[in-house]
C-alpha positions as CSV (number, residue, x, y, z in Angstrom):
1,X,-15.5,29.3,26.2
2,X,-13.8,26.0,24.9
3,X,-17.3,24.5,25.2
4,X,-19.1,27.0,23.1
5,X,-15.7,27.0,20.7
6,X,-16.3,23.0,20.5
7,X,-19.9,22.9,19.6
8,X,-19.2,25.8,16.3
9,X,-15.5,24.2,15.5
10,X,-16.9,20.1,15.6
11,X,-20.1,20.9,12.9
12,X,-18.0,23.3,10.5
13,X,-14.7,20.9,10.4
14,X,-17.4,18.2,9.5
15,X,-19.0,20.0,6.8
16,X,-15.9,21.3,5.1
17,X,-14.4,17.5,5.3
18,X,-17.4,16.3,3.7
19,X,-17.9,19.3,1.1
20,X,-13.5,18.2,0.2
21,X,-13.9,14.5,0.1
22,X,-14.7,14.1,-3.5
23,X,-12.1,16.8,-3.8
24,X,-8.9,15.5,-2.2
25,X,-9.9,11.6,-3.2
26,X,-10.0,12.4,-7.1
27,X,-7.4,15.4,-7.3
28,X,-5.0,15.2,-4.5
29,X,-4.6,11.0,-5.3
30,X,-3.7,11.6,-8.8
31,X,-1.4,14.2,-7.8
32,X,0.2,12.3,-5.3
33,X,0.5,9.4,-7.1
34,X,2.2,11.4,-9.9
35,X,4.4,13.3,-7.9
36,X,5.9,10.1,-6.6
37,X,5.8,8.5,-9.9
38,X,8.1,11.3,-10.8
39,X,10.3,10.9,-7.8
40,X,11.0,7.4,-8.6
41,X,11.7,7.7,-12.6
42,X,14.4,10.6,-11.3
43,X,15.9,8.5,-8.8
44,X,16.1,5.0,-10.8
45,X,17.3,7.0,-13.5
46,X,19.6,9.6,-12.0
């Protein structure tokens, strides 16, 4: 059972990380990045 669930799960986690990559690097940085940018300005400034 876990080894059949092991040899489906491994293959699909490793294609949906690789199919999100570009993803998460370009959008989820700049959000980040922003959001904490944000975060800082209302603290300093609070």
């Amino acid at each position: 059972m876990s080894r059949i669930s092991k040899d489906v799960l491994e293959p699909a986690y490793r294609l949906m990380r690789e199919a999100w990559q570009p993803f998460f690097n370009a959008k989820s940085i700049a959000h980040c990045a922003r959001s904490l940018c944000v975060l800082l300005i209302a603290i300093v400034f609070k």
